[in-house]
C-alpha positions in Angstrom: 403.5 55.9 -14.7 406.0 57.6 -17.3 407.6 60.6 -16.2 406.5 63.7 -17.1 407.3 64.8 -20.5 407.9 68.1 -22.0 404.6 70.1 -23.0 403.7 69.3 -26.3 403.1 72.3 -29.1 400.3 73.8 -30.0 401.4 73.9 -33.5 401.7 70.1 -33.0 398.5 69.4 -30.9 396.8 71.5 -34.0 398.4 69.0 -36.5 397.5 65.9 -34.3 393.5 66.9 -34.4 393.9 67.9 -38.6 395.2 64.4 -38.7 398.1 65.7 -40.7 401.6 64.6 -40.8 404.1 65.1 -38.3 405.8 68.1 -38.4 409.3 68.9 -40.6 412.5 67.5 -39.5 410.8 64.3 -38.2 411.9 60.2 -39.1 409.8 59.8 -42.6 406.5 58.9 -42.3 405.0 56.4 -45.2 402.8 58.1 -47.3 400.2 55.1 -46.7 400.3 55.8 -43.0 399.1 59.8 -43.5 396.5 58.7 -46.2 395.2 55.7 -43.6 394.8 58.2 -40.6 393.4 60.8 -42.4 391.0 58.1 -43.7 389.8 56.3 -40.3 390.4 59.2 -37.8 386.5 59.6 -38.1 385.8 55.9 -37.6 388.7 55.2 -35.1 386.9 57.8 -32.6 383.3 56.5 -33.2 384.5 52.8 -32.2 385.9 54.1 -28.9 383.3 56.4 -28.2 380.9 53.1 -28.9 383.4 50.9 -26.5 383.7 53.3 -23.8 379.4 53.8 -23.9 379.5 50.2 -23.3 382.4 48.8 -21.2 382.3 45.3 -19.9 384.3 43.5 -16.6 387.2 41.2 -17.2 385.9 38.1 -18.5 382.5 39.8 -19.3 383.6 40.8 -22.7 380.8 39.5 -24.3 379.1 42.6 -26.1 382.6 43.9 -26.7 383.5 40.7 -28.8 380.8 40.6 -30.8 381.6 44.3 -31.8 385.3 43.3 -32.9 383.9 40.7 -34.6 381.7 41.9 -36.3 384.3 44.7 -37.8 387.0 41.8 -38.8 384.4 40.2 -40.3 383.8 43.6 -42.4 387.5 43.6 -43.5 387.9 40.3 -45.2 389.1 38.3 -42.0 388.2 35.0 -40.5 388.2 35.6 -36.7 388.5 33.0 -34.3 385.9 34.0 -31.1 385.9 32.5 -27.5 389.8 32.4 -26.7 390.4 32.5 -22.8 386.9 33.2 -22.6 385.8 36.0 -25.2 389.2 36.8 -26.8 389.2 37.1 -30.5 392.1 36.7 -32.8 392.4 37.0 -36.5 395.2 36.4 -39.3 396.1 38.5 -42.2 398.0 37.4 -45.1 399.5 39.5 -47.3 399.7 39.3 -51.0 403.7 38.9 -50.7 406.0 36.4 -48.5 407.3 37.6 -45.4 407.8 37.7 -41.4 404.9 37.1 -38.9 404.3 39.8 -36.7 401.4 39.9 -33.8 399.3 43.2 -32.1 397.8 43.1 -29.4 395.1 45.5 -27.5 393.3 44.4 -24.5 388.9 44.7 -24.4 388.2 45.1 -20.5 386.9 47.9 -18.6 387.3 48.1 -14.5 384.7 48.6 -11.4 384.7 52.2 -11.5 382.0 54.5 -11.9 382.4 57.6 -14.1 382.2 61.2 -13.2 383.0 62.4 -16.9 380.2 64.7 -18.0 380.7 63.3 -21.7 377.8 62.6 -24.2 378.7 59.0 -24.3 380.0 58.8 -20.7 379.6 55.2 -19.0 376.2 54.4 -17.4 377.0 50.6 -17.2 376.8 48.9 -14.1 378.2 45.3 -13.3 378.5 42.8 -10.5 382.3 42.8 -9.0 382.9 40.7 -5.7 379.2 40.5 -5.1 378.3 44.1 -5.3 376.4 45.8 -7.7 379.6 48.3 -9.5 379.6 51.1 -11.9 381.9 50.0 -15.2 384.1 52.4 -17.1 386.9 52.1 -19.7 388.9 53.6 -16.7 392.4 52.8 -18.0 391.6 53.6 -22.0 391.1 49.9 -23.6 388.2 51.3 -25.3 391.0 53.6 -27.0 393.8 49.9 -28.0 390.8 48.4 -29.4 390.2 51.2 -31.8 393.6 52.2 -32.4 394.2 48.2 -33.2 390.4 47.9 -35.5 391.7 50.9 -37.3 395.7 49.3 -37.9 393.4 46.4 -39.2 391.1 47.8 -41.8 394.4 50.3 -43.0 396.6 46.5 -43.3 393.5 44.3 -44.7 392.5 47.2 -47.4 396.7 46.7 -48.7 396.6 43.1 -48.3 398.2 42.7 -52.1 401.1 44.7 -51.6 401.9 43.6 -47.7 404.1 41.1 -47.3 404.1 38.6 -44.0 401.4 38.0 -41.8 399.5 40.0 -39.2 397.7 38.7 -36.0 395.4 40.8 -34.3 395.2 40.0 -30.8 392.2 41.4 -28.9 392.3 39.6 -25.2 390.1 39.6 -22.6 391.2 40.2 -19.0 393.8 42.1 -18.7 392.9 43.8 -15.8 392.6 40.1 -14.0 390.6 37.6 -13.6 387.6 37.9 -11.2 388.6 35.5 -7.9 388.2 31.6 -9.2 388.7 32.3 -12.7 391.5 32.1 -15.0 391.9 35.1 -17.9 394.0 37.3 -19.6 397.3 36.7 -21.6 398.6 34.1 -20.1 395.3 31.7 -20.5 395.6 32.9 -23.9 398.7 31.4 -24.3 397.9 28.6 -22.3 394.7 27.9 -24.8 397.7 27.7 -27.7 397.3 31.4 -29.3 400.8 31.1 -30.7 400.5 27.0 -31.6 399.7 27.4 -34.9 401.8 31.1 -35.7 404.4 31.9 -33.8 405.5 35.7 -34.5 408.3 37.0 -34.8 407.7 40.0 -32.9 404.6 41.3 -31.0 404.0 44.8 -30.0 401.3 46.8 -28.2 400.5 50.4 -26.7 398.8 52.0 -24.2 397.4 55.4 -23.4 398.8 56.8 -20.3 397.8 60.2 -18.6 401.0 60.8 -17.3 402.4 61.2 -21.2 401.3 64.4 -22.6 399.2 63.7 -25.5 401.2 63.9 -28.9 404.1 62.2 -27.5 405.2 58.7 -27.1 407.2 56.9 -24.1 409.2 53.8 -24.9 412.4 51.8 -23.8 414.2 48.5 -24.2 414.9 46.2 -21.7 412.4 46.2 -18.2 409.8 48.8 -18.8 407.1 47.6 -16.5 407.0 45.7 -12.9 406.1 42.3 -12.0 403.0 42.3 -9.8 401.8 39.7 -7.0 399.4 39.8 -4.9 398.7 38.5 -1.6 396.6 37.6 1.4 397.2 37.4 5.2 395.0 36.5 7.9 395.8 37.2 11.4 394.1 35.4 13.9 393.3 36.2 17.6 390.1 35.1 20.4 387.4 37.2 20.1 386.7 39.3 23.3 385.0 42.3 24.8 386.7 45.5 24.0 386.5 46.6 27.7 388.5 43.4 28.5 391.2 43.3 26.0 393.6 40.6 27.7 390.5 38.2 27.7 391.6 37.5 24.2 393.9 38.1 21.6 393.3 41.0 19.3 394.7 40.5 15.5 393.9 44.1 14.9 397.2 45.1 16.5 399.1 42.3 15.5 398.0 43.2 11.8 399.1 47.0 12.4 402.3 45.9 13.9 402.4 43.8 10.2 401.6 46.4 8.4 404.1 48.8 10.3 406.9 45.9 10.1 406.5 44.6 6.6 407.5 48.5 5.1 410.7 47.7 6.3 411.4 44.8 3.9 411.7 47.4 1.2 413.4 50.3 3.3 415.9 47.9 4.9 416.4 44.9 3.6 416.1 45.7 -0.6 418.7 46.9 -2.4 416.5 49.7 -4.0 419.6 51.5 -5.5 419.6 48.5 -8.1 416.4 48.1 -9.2 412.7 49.8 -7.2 410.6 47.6 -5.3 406.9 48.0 -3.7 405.3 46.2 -0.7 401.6 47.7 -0.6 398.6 46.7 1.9 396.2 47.9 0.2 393.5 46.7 2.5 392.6 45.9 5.7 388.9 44.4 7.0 387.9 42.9 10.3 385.7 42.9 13.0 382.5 44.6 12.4 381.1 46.6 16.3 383.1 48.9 18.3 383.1 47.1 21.4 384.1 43.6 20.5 387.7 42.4 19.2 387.4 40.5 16.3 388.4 36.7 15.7 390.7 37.7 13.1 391.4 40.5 10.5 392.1 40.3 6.9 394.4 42.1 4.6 395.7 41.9 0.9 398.1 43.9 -0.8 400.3 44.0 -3.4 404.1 43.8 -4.7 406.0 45.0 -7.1 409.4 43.7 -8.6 412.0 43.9 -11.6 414.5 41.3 -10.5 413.3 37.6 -10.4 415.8 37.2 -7.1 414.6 40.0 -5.4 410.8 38.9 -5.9 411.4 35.5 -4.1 413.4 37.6 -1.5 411.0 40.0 -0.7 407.8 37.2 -0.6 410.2 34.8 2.2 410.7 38.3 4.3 406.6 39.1 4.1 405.7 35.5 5.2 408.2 35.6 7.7 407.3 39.5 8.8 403.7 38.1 9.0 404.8 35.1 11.0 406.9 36.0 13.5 405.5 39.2 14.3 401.7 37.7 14.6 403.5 35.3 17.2 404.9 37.7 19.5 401.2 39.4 20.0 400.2 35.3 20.7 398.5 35.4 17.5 398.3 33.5 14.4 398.4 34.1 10.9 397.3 32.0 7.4 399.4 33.4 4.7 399.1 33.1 1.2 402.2 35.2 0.0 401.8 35.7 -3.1 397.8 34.6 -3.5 397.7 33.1 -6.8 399.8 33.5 -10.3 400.8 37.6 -10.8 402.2 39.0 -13.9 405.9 39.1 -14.5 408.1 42.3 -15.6 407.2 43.7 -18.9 410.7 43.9 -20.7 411.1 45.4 -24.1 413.2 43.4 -26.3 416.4 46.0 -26.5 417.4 44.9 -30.3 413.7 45.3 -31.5 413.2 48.3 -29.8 415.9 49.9 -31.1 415.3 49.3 -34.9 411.8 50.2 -34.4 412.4 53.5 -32.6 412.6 55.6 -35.9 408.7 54.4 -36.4 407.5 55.2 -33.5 409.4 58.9 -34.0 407.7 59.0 -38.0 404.8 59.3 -35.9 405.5 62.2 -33.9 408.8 63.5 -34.9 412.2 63.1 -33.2 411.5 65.4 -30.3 408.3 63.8 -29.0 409.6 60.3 -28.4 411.3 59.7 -25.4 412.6 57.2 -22.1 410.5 57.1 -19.8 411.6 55.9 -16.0 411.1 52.5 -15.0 407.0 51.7 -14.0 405.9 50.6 -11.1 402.2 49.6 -12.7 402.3 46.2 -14.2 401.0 44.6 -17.7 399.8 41.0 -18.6 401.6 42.2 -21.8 404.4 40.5 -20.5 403.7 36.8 -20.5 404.2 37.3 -24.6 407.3 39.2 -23.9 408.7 36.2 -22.8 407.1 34.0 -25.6 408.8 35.9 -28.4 410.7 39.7 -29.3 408.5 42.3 -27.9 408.1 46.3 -28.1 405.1 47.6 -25.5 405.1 51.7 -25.3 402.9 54.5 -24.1 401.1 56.8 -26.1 399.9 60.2 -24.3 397.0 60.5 -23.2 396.3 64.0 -21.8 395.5 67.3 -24.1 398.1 69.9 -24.1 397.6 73.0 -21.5 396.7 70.6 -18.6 399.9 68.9 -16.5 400.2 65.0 -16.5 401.3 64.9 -13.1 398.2 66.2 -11.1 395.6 65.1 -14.3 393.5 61.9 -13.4 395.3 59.1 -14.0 394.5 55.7 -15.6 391.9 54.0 -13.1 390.2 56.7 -12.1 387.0 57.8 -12.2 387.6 61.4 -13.9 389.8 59.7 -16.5 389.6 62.2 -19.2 391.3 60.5 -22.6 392.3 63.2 -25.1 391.4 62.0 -28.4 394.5 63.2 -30.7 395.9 60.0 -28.7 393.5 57.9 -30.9 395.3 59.8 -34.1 399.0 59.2 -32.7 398.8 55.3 -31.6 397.2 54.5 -34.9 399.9 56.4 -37.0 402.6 54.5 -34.6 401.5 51.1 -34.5 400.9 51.1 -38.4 404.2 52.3 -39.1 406.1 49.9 -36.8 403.8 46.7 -38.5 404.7 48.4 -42.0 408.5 49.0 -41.1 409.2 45.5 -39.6 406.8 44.1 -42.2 408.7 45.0 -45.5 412.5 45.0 -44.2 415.1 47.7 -43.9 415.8 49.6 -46.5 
């Protein structure tokens, strides 16, 4: 998560909610991007509230789809429906010749239940590794799909005067696939998204509670970590738990794993270049209290920045596992990493640069700032590496409460301030407006 910002005004929170223009002394601010948010504040909160009443699973999307849909439809667009499952993309040409730009905003919700007591909190319930789940727009795509449906209709109702072209990106799964499915970005890609127009630059947001709301975190070059996961099994001979050495019990081996494998950050990572994360973040086996299990599962997570380092730090968990399962005369089946993770989400430095002056128009000078590197990762990524990219984080929690100890994205008592809603759309229309018509 960013780190934590300075408190934002009341003078400026009072602005934000008006959905007036940044305050004096701020980058310039196109007078089409004031007149747009004051026009679709109104309707940019009703289609969150609608999304987050109605959240749907990673490659569930299907209600949510229709919705977006629908609303292209309503602006003069042609949208193309059932990309990498229920993704739906849609082209705007302008009146005048021009670059090709892309935004993007990602549809799913997560397996949470919420404990928000707001009139259109989340009732929705869902199936998620066979279990019957509560579903809530947990980590505020309910808020990028608005904030992007809003840039849409504010672009599509200027078409004449806009020069270029606009794709509007709204994909599925960002969150991941459910286990034996593919999703997100990089099926996206994968289903040709960028065959037939290839951008020159692609930028997104996100709402972060760590960011006070009314301010806006951003910097080139790596901005976000790669993320794998991974599975090991250890397994032992199932025995009495009065007799312990008539078997061989994989629940010690896998806490000596688990003990042993923190090391492969704390020892053998160079963590004054670049941060690194080895996390088991659980473990199941056995199921009665007197009988050692067969084996015991775990799964876990790491985080990376450094392509090198990644492949360093997957050899040393497979050999941690290994060797370590051997010496308790156990064995263990390894899939390190289990399946294809994201890569790091870097900002393009040169792109992020020019466009820093927009993202400040939104908020003035003072509110725009570096944050420190994140640990959290984003499927954003695999279109970094396809073309120029520019991801950053808009604040997501109201002025008087502290983003440190506020709940943060993925949990259940994630409390989005709306002014956020306000801010993205006045940021990610004046970066698409700036890179669309040129310097000067």
């Amino acid at each position: 998560m960013p780190s934590k910002p300075i408190a934002c005004s009341l003078a400026l929170a009072c602005l934000l909610v008006l959905g007036t223009a940044p305050p004096a002394g701020a980058a310039e601010q196109r007078p089409e991007v004031t007149a747009a948010a004051a026009k679709l504040q109104a309707q940019v909160v009703a289609w969150r509230r609608d999304f987050h009443q109605h959240p749907e699973l990673s490659n569930r999307e299907q209600r949510t789809a229709k919705v977006i849909a629908r609303e292209l439809v309503k602006m003069g667009l042609e949208p193309r429906t059932g990309i990498a499952g229920h993704g739906v993309v849609a082209v705007l040409k302008g009146g005048r010749p021009g670059p090709r730009i892309a935004l993007r905003a990602d549809m799913d919700a997560l397996p949470v239940t919420e404990r928000n007591a707001l009139p259109f909190a989340s009732k929705a319930t869902g199936e998620y590794r066979g279990q019957t789940v509560g579903v809530m727009h947990a980590c505020g795509h309910d808020a990028h799909m608005a904030i992007l449906l809003g840039v849409a209709r504010a672009l599509a109702e200027q078409r004449a005067q806009l020069p270029g072209e606009v794709m509007f990106v709204f994909q599925p799964a960002e969150e991941g696939a459910p286990p034996g499915e593919k999703g997100g970005a990089s099926l996206m890609l994968e289903q040709g998204l960028f065959d037939g127009f290839r951008p020159e630059a692609i930028f997104g947001l996100h709402v972060f509670s760590s960011v006070q709301a009314g301010k806006i975190a951003v910097r080139g070059g790596p901005l976000m970590a790669a993320s794998d996961r991974f599975g090991i099994k250890v397994v032992g001979r199932q025995t009495h738990g009065s007799r312990p050495w008539g078997g061989i019990d994989p629940g010690v081996a896998a806490a000596d794993i688990v003990g042993s494998a923190q090391s492969i950050v704390s020892r053998r990572t160079d963590i004054a270049r670049l941060p690194a994360v080895v996390t088991l973040g659980a473990i199941n086996g056995g199921g009665r209290y007197n009988i050692i299990p067969d084996e015991v599962e775990m799964v876990g997570t790491i985080r990376t920045f450094d392509p090198g380092m990644r492949e360093a730090i997957l050899a040393d968990l497979r050999n941690v596992a290994s060797h370590v399962a051997a010496a308790h005369g156990a064995k263990v089946e390894a899939q390190v990493p289990d399946g294809q993770g994201n890569p790091a989400t870097v900002n393009d430095p040169e792109l992020t640069a020019r466009m820093l002056p927009s993202l400040q128009a939104a908020v003035g000078a003072d509110n725009v700032y570096e944050p420190a590197l994140q640990m959290g990762a984003e499927d954003f990524a695999w279109y970094a590496k396809e073309v120029p990219a520019m991801f950053f984080f808009v604040g997501a929690t109201a002025p008087g409460m502290d983003p440190e100890t506020a709940p943060s994205n993925h949990s259940p008592e994630f409390m989005l301030d709306e002014t956020s809603l306000d801010v993205g759309l006045r940021a990610l229309l004046q970066v698409s407006l700036d890179y669309l018509h040129g310097p000067g």
